[in-house]
One Martini backbone bead per residue (centre of mass of N, CA, C, O) as a GRO file, in nm:
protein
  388
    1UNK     BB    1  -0.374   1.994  -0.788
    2UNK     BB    2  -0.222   1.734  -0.596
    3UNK     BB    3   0.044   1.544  -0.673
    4UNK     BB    4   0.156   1.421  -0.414
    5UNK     BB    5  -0.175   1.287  -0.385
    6UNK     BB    6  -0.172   1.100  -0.601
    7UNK     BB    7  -0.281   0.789  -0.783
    8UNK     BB    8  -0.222   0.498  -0.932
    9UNK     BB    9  -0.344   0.269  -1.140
   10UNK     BB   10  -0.464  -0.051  -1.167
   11UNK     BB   11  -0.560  -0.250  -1.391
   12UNK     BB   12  -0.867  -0.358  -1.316
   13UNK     BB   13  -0.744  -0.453  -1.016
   14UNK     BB   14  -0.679  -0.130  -0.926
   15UNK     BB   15  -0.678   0.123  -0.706
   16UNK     BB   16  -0.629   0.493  -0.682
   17UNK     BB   17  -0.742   0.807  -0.461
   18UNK     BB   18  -0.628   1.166  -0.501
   19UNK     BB   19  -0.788   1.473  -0.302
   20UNK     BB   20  -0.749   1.821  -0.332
   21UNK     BB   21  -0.920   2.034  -0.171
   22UNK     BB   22  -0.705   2.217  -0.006
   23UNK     BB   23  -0.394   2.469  -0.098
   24UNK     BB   24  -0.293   2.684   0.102
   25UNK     BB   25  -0.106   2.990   0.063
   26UNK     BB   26   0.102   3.214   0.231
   27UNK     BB   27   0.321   3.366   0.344
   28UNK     BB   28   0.354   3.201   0.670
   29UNK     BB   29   0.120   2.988   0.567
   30UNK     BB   30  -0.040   2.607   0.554
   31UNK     BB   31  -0.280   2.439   0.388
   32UNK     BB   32  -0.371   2.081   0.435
   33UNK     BB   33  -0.625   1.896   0.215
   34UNK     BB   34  -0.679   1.510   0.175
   35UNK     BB   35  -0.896   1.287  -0.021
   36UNK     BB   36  -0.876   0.883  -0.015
   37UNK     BB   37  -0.850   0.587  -0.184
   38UNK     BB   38  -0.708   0.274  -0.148
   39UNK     BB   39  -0.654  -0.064  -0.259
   40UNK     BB   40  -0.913  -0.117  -0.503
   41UNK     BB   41  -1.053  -0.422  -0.510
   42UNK     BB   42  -1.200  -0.717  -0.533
   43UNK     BB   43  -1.176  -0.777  -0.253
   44UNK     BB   44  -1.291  -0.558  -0.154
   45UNK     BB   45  -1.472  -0.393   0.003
   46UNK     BB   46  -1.774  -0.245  -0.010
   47UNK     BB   47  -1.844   0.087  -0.016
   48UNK     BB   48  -1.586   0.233   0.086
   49UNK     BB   49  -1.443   0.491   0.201
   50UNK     BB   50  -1.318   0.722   0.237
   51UNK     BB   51  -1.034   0.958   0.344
   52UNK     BB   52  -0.778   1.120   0.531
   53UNK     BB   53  -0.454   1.215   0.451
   54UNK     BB   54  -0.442   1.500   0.477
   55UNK     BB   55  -0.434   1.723   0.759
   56UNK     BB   56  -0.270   2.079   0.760
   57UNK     BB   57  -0.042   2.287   0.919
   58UNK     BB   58   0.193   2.572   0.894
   59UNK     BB   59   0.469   2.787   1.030
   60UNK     BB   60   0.688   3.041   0.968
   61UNK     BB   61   0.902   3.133   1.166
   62UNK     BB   62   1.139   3.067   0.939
   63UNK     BB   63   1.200   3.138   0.597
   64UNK     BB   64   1.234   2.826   0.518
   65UNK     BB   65   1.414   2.700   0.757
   66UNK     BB   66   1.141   2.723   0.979
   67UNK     BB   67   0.857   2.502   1.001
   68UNK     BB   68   0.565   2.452   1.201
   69UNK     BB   69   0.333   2.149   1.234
   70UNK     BB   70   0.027   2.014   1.217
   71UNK     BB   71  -0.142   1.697   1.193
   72UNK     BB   72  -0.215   1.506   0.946
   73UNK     BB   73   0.068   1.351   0.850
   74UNK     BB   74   0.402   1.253   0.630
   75UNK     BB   75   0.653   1.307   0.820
   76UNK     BB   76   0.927   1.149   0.721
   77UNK     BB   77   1.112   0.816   0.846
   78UNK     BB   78   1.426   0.735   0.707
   79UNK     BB   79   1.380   0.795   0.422
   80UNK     BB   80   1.273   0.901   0.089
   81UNK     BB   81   1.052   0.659   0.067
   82UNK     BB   82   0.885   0.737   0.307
   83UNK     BB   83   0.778   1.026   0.093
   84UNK     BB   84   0.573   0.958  -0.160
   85UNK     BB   85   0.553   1.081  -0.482
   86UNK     BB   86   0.313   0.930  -0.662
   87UNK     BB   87   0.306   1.106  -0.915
   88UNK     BB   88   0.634   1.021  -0.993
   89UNK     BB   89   0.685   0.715  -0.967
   90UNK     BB   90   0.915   0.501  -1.131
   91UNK     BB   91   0.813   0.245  -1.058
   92UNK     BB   92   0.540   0.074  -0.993
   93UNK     BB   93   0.625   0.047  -0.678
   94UNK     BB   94   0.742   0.143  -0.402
   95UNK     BB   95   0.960   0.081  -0.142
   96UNK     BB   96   0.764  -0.035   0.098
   97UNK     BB   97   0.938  -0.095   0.315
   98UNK     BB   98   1.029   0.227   0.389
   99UNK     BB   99   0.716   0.181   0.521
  100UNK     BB  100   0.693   0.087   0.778
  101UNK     BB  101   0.394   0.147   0.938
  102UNK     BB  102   0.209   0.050   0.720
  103UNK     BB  103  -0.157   0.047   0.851
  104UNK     BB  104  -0.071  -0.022   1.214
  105UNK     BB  105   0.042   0.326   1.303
  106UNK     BB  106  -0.089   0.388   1.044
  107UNK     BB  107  -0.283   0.611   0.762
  108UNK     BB  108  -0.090   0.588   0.510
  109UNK     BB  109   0.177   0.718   0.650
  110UNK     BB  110  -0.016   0.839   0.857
  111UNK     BB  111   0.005   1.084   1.166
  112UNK     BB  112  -0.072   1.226   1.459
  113UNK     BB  113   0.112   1.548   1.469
  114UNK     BB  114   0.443   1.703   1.512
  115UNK     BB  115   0.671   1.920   1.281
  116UNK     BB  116   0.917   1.994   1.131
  117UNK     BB  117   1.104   2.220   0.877
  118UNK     BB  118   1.366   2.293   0.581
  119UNK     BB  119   1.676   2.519   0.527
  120UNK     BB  120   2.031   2.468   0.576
  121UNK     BB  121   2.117   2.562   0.252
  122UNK     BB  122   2.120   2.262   0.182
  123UNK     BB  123   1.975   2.140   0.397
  124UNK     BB  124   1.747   1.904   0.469
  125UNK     BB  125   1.449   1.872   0.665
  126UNK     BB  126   1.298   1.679   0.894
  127UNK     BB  127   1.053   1.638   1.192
  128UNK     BB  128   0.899   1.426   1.414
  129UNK     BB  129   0.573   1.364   1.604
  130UNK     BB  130   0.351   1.114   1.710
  131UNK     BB  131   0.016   0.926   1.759
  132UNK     BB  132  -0.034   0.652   1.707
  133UNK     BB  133  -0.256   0.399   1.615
  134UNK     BB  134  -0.405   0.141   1.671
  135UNK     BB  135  -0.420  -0.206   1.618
  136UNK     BB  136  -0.692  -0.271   1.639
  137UNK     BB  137  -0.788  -0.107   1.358
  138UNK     BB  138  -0.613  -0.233   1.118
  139UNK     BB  139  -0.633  -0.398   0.844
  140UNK     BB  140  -0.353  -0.520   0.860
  141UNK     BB  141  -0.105  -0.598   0.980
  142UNK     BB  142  -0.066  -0.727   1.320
  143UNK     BB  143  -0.304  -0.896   1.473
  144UNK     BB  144  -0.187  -1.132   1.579
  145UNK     BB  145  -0.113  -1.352   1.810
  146UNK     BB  146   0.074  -1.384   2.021
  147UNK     BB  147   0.445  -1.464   2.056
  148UNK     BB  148   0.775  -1.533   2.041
  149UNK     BB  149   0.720  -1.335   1.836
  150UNK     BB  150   0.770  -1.047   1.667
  151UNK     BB  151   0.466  -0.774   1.725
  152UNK     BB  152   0.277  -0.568   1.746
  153UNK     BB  153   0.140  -0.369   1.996
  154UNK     BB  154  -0.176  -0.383   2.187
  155UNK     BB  155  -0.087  -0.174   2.339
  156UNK     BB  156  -0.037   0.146   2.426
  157UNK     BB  157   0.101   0.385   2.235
  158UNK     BB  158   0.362   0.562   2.171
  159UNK     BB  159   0.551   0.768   2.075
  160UNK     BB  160   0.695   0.922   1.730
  161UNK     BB  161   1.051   0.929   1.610
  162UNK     BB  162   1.153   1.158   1.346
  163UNK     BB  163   1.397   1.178   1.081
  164UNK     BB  164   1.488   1.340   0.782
  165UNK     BB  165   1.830   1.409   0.606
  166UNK     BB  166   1.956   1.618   0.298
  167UNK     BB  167   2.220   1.663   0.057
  168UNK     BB  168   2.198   1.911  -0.205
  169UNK     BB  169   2.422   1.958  -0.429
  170UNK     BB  170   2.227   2.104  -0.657
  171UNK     BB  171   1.966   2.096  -0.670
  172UNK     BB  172   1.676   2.191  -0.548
  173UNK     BB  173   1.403   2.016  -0.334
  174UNK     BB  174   1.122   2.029  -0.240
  175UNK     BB  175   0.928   2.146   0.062
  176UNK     BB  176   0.606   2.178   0.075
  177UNK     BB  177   0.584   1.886   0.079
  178UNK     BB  178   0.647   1.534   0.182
  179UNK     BB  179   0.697   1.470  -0.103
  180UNK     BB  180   0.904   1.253  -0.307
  181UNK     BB  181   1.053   1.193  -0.614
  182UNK     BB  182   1.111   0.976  -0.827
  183UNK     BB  183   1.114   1.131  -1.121
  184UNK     BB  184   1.243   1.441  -1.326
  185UNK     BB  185   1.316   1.348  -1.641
  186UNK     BB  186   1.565   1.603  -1.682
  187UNK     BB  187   1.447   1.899  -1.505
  188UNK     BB  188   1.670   1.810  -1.314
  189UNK     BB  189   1.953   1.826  -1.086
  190UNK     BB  190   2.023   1.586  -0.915
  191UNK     BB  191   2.236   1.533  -0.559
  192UNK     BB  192   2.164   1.328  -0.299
  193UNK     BB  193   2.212   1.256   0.027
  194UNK     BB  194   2.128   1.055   0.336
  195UNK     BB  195   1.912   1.063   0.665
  196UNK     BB  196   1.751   0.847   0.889
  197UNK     BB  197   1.483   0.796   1.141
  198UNK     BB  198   1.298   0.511   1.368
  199UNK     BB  199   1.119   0.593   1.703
  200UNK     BB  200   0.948   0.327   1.935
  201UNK     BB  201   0.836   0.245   2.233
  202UNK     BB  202   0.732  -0.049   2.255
  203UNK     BB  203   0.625  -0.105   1.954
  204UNK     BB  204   0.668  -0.433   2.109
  205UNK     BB  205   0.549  -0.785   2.106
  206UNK     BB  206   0.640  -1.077   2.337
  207UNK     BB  207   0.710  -1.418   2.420
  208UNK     BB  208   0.968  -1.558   2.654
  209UNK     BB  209   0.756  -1.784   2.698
  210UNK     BB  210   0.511  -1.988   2.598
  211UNK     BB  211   0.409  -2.110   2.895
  212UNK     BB  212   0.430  -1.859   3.059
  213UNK     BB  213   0.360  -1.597   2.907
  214UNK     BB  214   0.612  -1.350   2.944
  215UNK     BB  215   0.572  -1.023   2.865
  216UNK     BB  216   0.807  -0.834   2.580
  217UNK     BB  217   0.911  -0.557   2.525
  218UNK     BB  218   1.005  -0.356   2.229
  219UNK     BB  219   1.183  -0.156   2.011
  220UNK     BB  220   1.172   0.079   1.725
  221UNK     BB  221   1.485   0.058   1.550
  222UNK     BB  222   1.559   0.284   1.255
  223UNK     BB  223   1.767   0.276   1.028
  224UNK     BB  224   1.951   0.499   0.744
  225UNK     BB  225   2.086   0.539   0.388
  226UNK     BB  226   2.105   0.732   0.085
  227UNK     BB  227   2.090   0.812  -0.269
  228UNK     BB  228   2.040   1.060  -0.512
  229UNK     BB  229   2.002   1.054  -0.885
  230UNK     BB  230   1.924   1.319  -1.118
  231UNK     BB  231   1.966   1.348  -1.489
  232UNK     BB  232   2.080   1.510  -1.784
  233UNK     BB  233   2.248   1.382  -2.071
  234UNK     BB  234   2.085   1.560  -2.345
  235UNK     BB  235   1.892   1.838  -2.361
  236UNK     BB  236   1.814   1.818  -2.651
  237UNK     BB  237   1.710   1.489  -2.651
  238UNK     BB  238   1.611   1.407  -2.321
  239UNK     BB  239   1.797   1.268  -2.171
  240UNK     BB  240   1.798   1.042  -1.886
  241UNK     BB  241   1.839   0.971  -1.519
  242UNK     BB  242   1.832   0.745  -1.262
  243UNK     BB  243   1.931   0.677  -0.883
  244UNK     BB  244   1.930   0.465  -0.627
  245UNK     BB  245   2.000   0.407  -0.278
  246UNK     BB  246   1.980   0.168   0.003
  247UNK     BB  247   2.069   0.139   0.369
  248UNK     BB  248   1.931  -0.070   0.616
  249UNK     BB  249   1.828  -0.055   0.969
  250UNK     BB  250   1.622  -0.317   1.114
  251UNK     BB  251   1.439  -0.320   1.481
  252UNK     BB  252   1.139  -0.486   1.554
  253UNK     BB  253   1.270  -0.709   1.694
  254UNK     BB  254   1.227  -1.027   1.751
  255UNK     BB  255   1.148  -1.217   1.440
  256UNK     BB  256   1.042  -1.043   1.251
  257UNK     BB  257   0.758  -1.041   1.013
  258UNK     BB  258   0.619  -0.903   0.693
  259UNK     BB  259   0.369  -1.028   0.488
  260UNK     BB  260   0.273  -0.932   0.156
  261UNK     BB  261   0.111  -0.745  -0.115
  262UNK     BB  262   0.020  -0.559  -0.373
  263UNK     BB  263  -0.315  -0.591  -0.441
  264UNK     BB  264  -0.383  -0.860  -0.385
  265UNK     BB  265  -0.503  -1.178  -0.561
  266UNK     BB  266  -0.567  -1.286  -0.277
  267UNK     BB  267  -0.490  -1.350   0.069
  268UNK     BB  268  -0.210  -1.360   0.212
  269UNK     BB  269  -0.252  -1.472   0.503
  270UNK     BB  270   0.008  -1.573   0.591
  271UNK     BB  271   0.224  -1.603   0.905
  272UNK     BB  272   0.545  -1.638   1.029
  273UNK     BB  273   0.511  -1.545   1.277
  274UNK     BB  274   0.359  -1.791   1.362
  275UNK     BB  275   0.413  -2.081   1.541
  276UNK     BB  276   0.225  -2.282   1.345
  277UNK     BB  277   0.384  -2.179   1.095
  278UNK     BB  278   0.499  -2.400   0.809
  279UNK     BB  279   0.385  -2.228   0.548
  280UNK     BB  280   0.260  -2.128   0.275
  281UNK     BB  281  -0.024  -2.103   0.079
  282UNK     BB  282  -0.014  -2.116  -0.202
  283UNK     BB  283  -0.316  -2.058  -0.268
  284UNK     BB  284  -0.232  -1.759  -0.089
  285UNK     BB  285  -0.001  -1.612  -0.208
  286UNK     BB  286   0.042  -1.460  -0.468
  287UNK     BB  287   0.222  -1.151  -0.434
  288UNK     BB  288   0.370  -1.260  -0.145
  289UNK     BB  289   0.653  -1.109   0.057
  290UNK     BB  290   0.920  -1.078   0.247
  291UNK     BB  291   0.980  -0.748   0.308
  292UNK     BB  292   0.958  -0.692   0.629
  293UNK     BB  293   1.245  -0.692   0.864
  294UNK     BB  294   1.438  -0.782   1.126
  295UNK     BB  295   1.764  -0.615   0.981
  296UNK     BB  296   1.908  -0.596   0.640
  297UNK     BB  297   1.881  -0.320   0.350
  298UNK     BB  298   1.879  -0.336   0.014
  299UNK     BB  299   1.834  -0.062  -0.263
  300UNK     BB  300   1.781  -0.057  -0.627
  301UNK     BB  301   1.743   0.206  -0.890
  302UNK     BB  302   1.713   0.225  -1.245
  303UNK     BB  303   1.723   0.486  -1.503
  304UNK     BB  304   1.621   0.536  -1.847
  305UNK     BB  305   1.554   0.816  -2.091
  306UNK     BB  306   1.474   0.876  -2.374
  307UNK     BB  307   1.383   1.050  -2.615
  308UNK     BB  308   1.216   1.260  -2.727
  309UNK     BB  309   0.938   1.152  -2.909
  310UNK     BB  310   1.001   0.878  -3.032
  311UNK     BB  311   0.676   0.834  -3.051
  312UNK     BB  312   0.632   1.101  -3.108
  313UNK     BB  313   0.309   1.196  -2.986
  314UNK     BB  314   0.351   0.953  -2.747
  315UNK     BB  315   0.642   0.988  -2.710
  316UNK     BB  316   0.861   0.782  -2.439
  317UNK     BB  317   1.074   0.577  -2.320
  318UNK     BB  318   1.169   0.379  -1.949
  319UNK     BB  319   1.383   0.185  -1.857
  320UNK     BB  320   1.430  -0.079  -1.533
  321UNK     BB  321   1.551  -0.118  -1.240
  322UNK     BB  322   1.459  -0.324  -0.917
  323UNK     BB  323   1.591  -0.407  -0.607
  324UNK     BB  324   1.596  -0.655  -0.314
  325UNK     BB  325   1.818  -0.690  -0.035
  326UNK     BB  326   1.762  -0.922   0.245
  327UNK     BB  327   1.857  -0.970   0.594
  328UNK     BB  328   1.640  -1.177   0.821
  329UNK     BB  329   1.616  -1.337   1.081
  330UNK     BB  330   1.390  -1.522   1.008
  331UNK     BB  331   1.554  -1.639   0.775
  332UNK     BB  332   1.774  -1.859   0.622
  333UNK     BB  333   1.728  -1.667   0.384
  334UNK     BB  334   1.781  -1.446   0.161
  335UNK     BB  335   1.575  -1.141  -0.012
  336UNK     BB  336   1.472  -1.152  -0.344
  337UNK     BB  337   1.361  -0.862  -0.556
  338UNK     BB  338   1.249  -0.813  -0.858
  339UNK     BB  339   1.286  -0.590  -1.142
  340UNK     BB  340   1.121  -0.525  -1.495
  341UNK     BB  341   1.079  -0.227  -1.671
  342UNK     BB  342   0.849   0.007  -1.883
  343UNK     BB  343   0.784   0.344  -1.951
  344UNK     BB  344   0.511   0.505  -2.076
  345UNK     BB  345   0.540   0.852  -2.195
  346UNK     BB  346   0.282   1.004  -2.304
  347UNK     BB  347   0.307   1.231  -2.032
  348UNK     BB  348   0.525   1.166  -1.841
  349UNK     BB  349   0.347   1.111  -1.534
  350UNK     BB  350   0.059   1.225  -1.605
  351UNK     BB  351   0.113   0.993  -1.846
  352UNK     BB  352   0.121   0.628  -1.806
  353UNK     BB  353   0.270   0.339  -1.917
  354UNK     BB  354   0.315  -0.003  -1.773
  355UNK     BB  355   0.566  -0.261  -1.749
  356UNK     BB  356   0.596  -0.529  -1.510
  357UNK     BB  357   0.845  -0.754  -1.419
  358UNK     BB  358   0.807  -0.996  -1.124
  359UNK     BB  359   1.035  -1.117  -0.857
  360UNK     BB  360   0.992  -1.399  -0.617
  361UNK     BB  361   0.997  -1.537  -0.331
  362UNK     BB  362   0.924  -1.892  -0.182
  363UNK     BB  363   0.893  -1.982   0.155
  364UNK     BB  364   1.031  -2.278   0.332
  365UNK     BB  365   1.057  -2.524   0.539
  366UNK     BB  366   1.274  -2.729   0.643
  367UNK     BB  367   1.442  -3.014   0.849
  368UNK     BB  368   1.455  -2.793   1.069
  369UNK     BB  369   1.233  -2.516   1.035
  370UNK     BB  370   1.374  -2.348   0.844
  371UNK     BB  371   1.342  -2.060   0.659
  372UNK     BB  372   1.348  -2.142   0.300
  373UNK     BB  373   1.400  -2.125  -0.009
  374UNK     BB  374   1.191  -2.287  -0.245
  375UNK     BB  375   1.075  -2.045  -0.500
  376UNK     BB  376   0.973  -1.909  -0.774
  377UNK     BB  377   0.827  -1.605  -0.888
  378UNK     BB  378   0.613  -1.468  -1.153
  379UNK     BB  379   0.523  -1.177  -1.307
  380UNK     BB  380   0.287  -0.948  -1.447
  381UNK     BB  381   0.225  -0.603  -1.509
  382UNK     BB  382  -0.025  -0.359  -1.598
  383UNK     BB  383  -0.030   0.013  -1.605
  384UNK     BB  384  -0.208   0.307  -1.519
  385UNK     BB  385  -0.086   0.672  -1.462
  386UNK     BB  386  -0.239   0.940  -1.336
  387UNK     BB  387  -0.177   1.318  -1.302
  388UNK     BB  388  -0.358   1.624  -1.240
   0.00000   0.00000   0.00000
């Protein structure tokens, strides 16, 4: 099976999982199918049916060099998080706002169209153009009704232009398929630079005034640039480091804010970007956080992995942590959230169980209307996640 397409489970209250059906490799081309089901909660749907993840095709023009590919796929930008190789996630959950466009314009980061992959000498790239899924089909944020504030537009969708470039100073990295590894315990020296883009025409609307109701198109312009190291420290001890940064500049339109959490245990559904919104409703606020919108974002992970062994036959330990520090236009304050966790790797990444503490900002309108920090909040989450 497909370690790139496997999902982690979430202890009793939510699942998830990827089957790959069938990954064929020949000399000059590349067969990829799979299907599975996302974040499988009570509150979920009854009977929800699976989905195809990925079914994509792709021909060696040049081997190594350059490849061409077609189909429902996931080669994303802007950043390396953009292209989540979920078997491997360092942290309990990626860094989310980095799928710009998840469930919206697109289906679990993936949509119809066609990419281009390769290598030239340390050089790796990607780049796509994608034909969005339309906004009324989706299950996530995104349909509220127009209004002052930059939403999705429910017009007919222009194509996805992206592209992300990593240049591999030590070990190199596959490139067999889209996803990017979250740390690779100690078994690479990884050191990456990158950076990418995500363009699509009038991806945004709005209105220019609430009482003419005069609808204004935005582009979607999102620029990032990132770092990843990832290397052994120790190798006869097994110990490892692993270190990420990212800053993004995100312009998703005017006042642009779209506020979720994973796997909510609650309905999460109030929306800032709403003209009559006044605040979110606490006992509906459950772990959701302004977490992505128009501005610029600060992302940092790191982690240590102690000796292999440590705790016997049962493994060892990897103590992490990350942290998200965003200035957003709609926000009246900066909006920070972090994490501390550590992983128990029973076996590696196939087999790890996770103990989880998020701190988490909960924003009210002041005496201004301006939306401003009023208060935190923390979870505890344990997580056991397979793949095989």
């Amino acid at each position: 099976m497909c370690k790139e397409h496997l999902k982690a489970t979430r202890l009793i209250l939510a699942s998830g999982a990827f089957v790959c059906i069938e990954w064929l490799s020949y000399r000059s081309h590349q067969l990829l199918r799979s299907v599975g089901q996302n974040n499988l909660n009570y509150l979920s749907a009854r009977k929800a049916g699976s989905f195809f993840h990925d079914i994509t095709v792709d021909y060696a023009v040049i081997k190594k060099k350059f490849s061409l590919g077609i189909g429902l796929n996931g080669w994303n930008g802007p950043t390396r998080f953009s292209n989540t190789s979920v078997g491997s996630i360092l942290v309990l959950d990626p860094p989310n706002y980095q799928e710009v466009t998840n469930d919206t314009y697109d289906q679990f980061v993936r949509r119809l169209g066609v990419y281009g992959k390769g290598k030239l000498g340390k050089l790796d790239y990607r780049v796509s153009i994608g034909k969005p899924f339309v906004i009324q089909t989706t299950t996530g944020s995104g349909t509220e009704p127009i209004n002052t504030n930059s939403a999705f537009s429910t017009l007919p969708p222009n194509l996805v232009y992206q592209g992300y470039f990593m240049y591999q100073f030590l070990d190199q990295e596959s490139n067999f398929g889209p996803g990017t590894a979250g740390s690779y315990l100690g078994r690479k020296k990884v050191f990456n630079i990158g950076g990418g883009f995500y363009y699509q025409k009038k991806g945004m609307f709005r209105y220019g005034n609430a009482i003419a109701k005069d609808t204004i198109q935005q582009d979607i312009k999102l620029f990032a640039l990132d770092v990843f190291y990832d290397a052994p420290l120790n190798k006869e001890k097994g110990t490892a480091v692993s270190l990420y940064a990212s800053l993004s500049h995100y312009d998703f339109g005017s006042n642009f804010i779209k506020v979720t959490g994973p796997d909510n245990p609650t309905s999460g559904s109030s929306k800032l970007s709403s003209p009559t919104a006044t605040s979110f409703e606490k006992s509906n606020y459950g772990n959701a956080f302004p977490y992505l919108g128009s501005g610029n974002v600060g992302y940092l992970q790191a982690a240590y992995k102690l000796k292999d062994n440590l705790l016997g036959t049962q493994g060892t330990l990897q103590p992490y942590i990350d942290m998200q520090l965003a200035s957003y236009d709609r926000l009246g304050d900066s909006m920070l959230v972090y994490d501390l966790g550590v992983n128990w790797l029973i076996h590696g990444n196939n087999s790890k169980i996770t103990l989880n503490y998020q701190n988490r900002p909960y924003f009210a309108p002041d005496s201004n209307g301006a939306f401003v920090q009023n208060s935190r909040f923390g979870e505890w989450v344990i997580q056991y996640h397979v793949a095989f």
